[in-house]
N, CA and C of each residue as an Amber inpcrd file, in Angstrom:
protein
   288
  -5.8820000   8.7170000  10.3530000  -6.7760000   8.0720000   9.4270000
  -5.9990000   7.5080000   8.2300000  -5.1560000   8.1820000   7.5320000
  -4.1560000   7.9220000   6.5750000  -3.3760000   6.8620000   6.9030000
  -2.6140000   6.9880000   8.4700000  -1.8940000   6.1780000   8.5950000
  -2.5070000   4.7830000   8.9830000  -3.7020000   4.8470000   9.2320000
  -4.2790000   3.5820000   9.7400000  -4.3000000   2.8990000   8.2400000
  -5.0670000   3.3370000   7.0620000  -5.3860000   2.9770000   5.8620000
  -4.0920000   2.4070000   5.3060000  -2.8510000   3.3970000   5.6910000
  -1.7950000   2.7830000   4.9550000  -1.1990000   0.9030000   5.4600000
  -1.4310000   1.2140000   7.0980000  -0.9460000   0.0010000   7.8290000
  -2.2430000  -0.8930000   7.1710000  -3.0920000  -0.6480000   6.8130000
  -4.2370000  -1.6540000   6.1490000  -3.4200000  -2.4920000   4.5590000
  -2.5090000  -1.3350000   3.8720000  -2.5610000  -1.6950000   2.5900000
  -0.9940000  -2.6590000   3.0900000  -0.4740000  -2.1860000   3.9810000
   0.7180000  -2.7450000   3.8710000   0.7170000  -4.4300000   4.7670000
  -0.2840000  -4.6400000   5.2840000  -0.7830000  -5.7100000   5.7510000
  -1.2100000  -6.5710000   4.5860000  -2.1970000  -6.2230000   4.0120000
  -2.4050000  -6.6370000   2.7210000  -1.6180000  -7.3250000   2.0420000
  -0.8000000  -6.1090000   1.5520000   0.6360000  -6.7620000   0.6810000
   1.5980000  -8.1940000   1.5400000   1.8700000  -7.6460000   2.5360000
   2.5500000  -8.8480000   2.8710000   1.7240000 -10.6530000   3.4600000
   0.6140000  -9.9930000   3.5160000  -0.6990000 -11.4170000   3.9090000
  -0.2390000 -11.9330000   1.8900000  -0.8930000 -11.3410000   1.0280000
  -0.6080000 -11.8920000   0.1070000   1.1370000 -12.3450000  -0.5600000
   2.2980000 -11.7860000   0.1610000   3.0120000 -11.8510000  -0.4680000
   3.7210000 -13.5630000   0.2330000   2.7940000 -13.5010000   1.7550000
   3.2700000 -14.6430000   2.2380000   2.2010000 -16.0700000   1.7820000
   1.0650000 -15.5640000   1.1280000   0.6260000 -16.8970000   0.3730000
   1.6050000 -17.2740000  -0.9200000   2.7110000 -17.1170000  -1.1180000
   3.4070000 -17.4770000  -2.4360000   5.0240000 -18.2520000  -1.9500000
   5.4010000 -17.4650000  -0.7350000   6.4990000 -17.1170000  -0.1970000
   6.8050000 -18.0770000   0.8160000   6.0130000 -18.0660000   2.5880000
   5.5670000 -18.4110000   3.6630000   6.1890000 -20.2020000   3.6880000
   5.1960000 -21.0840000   2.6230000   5.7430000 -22.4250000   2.9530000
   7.1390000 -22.7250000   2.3440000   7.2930000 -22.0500000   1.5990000
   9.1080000 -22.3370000   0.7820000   9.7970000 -21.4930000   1.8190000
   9.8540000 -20.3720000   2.1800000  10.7670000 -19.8430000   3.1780000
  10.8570000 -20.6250000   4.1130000  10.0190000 -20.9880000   4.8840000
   9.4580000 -21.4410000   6.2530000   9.4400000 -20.6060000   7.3480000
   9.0360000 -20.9030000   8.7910000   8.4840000 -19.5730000   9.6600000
   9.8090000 -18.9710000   9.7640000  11.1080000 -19.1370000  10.1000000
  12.2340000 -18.1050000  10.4580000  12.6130000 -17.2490000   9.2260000
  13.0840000 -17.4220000   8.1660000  13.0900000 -16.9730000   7.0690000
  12.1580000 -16.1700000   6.6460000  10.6920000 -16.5310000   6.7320000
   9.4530000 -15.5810000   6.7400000   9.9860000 -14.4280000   7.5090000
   9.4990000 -14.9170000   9.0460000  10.0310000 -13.6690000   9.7950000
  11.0460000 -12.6220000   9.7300000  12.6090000 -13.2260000   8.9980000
  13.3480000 -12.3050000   8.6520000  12.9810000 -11.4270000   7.6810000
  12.0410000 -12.3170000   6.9800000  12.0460000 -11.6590000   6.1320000
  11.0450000 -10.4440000   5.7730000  10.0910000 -10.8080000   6.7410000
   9.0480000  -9.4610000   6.9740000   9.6440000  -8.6370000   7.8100000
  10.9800000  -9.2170000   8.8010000  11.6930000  -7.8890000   9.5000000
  12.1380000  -6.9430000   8.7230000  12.9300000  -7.5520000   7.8620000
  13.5950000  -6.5440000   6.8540000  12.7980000  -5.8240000   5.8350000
  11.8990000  -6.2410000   5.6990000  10.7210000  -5.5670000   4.8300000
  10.2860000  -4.1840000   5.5790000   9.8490000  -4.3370000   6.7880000
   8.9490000  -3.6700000   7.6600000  10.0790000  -2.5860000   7.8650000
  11.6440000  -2.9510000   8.3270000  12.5110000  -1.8390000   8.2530000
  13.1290000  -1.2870000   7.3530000  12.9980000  -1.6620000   6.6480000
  14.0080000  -1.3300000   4.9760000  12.6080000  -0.5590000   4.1550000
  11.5540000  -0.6600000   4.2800000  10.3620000  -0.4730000   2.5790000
   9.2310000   0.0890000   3.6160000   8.8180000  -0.1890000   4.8960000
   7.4140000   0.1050000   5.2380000   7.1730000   1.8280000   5.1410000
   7.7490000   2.4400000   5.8370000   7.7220000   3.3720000   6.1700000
   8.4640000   4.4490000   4.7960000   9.3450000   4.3540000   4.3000000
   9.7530000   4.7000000   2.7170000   9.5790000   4.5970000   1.8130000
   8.7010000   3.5360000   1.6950000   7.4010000   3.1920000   0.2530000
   6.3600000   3.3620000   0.4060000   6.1410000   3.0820000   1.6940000
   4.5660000   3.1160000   1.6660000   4.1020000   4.1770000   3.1020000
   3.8530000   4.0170000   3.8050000   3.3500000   5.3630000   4.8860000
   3.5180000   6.4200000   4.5920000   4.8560000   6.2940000   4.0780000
   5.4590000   8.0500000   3.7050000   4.4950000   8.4520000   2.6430000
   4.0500000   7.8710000   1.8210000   2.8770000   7.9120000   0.5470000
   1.6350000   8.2530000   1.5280000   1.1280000   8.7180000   2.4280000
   0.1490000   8.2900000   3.1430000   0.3170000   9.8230000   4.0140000
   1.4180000  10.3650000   3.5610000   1.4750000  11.8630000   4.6780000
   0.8770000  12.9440000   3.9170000   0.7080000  12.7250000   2.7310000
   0.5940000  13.9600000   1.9630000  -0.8410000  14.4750000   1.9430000
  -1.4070000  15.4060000   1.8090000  -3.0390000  16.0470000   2.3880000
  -3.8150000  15.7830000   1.1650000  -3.1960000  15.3780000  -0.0460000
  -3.8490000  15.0450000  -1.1920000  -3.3980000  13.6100000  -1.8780000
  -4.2440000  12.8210000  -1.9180000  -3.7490000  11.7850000  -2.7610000
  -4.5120000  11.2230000  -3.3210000  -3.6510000  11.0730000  -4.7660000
  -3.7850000  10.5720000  -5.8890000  -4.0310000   9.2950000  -6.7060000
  -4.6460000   8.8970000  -7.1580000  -4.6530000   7.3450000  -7.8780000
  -3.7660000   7.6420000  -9.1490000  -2.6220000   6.5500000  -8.9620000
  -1.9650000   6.6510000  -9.9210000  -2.0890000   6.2300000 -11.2460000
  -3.4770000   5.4060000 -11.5030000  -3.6650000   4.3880000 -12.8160000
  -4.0300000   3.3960000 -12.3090000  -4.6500000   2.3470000 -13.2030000
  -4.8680000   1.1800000 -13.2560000  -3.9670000   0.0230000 -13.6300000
  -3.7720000  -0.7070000 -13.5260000  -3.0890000  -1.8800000 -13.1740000
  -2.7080000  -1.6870000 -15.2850000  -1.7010000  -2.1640000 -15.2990000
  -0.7370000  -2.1860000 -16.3950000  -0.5830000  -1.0130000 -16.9300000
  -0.4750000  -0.2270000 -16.1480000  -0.2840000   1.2860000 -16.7640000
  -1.3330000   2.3890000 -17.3340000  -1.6200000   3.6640000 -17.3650000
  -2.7540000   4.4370000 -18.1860000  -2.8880000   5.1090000 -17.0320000
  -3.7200000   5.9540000 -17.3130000  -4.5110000   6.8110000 -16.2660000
  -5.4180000   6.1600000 -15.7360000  -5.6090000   7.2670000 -14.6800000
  -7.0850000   6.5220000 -13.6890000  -8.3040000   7.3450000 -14.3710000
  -9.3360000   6.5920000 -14.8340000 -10.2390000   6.6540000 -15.5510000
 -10.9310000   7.7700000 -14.9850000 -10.9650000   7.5840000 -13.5550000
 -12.2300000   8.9450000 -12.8050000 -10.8630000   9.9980000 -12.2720000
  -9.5280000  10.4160000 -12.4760000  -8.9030000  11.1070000 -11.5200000
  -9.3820000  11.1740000 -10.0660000  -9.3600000   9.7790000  -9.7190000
  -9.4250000   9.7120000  -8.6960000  -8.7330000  10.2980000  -7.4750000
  -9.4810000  10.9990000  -6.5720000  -8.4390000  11.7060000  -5.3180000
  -8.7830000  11.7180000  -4.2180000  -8.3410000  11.7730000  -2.7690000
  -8.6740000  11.8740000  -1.4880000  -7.6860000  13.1320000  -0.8690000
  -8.9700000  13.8680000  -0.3540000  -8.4590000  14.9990000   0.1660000
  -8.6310000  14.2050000   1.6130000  -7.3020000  14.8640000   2.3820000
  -7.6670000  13.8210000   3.9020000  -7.6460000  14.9250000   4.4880000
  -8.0400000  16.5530000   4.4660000  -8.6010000  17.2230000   4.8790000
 -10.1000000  17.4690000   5.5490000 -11.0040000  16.9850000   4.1770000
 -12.2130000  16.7130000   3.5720000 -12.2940000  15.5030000   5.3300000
 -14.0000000  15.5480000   5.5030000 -14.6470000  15.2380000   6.6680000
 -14.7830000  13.2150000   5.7350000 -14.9400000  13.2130000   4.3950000
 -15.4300000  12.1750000   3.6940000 -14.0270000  11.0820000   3.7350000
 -12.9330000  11.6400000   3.8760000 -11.6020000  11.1250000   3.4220000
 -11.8910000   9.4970000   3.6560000 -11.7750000   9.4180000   4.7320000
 -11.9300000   7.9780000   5.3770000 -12.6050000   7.0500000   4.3200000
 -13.7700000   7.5920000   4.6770000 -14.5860000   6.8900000   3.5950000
 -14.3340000   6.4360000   2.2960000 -13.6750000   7.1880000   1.6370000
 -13.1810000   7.1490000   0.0850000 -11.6080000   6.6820000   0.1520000
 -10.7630000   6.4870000   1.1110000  -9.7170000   5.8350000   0.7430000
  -9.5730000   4.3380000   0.0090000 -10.6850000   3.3450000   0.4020000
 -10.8970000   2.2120000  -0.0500000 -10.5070000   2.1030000  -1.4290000
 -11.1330000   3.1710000  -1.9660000 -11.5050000   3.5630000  -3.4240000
 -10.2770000   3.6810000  -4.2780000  -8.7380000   4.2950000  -3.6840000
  -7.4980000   4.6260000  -3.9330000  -7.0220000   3.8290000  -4.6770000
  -6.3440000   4.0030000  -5.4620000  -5.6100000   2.4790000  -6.0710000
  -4.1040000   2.8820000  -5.9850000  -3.1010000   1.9280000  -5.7180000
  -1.7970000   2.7470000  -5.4190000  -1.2710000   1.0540000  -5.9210000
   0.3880000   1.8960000  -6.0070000   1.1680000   0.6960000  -6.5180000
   2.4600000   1.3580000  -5.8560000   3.3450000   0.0920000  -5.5670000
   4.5430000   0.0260000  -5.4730000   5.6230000   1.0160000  -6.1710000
   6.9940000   1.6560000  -5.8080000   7.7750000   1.6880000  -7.0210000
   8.4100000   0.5760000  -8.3290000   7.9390000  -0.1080000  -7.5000000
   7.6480000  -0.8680000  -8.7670000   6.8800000  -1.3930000  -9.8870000
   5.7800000  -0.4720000  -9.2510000   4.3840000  -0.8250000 -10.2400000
   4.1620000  -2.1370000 -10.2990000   4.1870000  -2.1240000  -8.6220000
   3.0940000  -3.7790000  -8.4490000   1.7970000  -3.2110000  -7.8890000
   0.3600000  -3.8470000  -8.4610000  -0.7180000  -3.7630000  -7.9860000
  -0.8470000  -3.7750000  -6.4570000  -1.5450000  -3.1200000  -5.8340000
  -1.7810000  -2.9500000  -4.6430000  -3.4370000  -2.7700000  -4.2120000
């Protein structure tokens, strides 16, 4: 369930990262360049964030806390449901 949600966010990111990217790269360059993404960052930034039985919202977008301490127990029968809700960012504290 986690890992499906995560392959959701990390789809995401790169659908948007190739509306900016995509026509200046062009398709081979794209492609390398989501290869190296997908092997270098997918699985070490982001899935691996996605193993843990509790997770956390880290804040809102420019920094602060998350207003509700937001959390998903992926124990909990509801998890699924409430991941939508997650807000997560990059190590780099890019919006996600």
């Amino acid at each position: 369930m986690a890992r499906k949600r995560a392959q959701q966010r990390w789809s995401g990111l790169l659908r948007r990262v190739a509306k900016q990217l995509r026509a200046t790269l062009g398709d081979d360059l794209w492609a390398d360049s989501v290869a190296h993404a997908n092997a270098c960052y997918k699985d070490a930034f982001f899935l691996s964030a996605f193993r843990k039985p509790i997770l956390r919202c880290v804040g809102i977008p420019h920094g602060g806390e998350c207003p509700r301490n937001f959390h998903v127990d992926l124990t909990c029968a509801r998890a699924y449901a409430t991941l939508g809700e997650l807000h997560l960012w990059t190590t780099s504290r890019t919006w996600l």
